[in-house]
C-alpha positions, 0 to 999 in steps of 0.5 A: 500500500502506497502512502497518502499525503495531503500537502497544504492545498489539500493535494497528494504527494511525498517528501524526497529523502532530501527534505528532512535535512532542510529546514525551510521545507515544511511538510504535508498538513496531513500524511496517512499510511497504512499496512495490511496482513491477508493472512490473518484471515485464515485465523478468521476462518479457524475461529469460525469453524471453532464457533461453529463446532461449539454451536454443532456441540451444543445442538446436535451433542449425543455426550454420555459422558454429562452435562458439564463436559459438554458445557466446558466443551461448547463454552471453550469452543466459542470462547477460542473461536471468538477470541481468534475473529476479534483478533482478526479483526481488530489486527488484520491491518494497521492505519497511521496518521500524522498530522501537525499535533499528534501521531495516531494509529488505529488497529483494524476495521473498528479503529480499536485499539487506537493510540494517540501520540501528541508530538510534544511527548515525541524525541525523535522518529527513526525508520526500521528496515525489518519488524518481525512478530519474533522480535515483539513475540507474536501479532497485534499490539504488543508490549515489552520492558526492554523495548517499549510498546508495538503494534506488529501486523506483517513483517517489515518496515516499521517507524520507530518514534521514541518519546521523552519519557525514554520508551518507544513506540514502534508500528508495522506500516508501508513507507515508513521512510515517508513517516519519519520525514514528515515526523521530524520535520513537524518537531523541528516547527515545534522546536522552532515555535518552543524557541521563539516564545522562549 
């Protein structure tokens, strides 16, 4: 998926590699950029076969062995099968959004989890050529001491933003170069504004 960056006049386009090194240039009011994992709908698939066994258990059971068996059997069916469609849904694709005040990232076709950033919290942005699920042990959103907080849908190029508290933030999303131009180039007008009602 290509980015998407609305330049002061409403238009779309992208910033040269050149353009976070020069101050005068200002960037996009507004830039998106999205990641997506199809396979993640195969997990889709499983849950709804798992809901359904739970359903066909529930109906159609001939268990001799007692109710509470069943019961158990038809509720962790459900459970699981629920568990792995929300997962789908809620991580099956990533959209970030970058504006002059605030990153955020909204997971899924619900828009939840979502995680707003102001840019004043934000340090410094800086690409990741390859974010893997290994590093952050598994899919979705993901915390670790060491590390910070991810939200990891595919493989991949990422954009790490690393916030004054001394944590990172880092998201899956294609163009992630383009992010990180746009990021550093809003904190250097922030910077700038700080400077100048100092």
């Amino acid at each position: 998926m290509r980015d998407h960056s609305e330049g002061p006049q409403g238009h779309e386009g992208s910033q040269s590699p050149e353009s976070d090194k020069q101050p005068g240039v200002t960037p996009p009011a507004v830039w998106t950029g999205r990641a997506t994992n199809r396979v993640q709908w195969l997990l889709a698939g499983v849950g709804a076969a798992c809901i359904a066994l739970g359903i066909e258990l529930a109906v159609d059971s001939a268990w001799t062995a007692g109710l509470a068996p069943l019961v158990m059997a038809v509720v962790g069916c459900v459970a699981a099968g629920l568990l792995m469609v929300y997962g789908t849904l809620a991580f099956v694709h990533v959209a970030v959004r970058v504006d002059k005040d605030t990153l955020e990232v909204r997971c899924g076709h619900i828009g939840v989890p979502r995680t707003r950033i102001p840019l004043t919290h934000v340090v410094g942005a800086d690409f990741d050529p390859r974010v893997t699920p290994r590093q952050w042990g598994g899919w979705g959103y993901r915390w670790r001491p060491e590390k910070g907080t991810a939200v990891v849908v595919r493989r991949g190029e990422g954009l790490v933003v690393r916030l004054g508290d001394g944590r990172t933030f880092t998201v899956t999303v294609d163009d992630a170069e383009a992010a990180v131009r746009v990021i550093r180039a809003r904190l250097r007008l922030l910077g700038g504004g700080r400077t100048a009602s100092a």
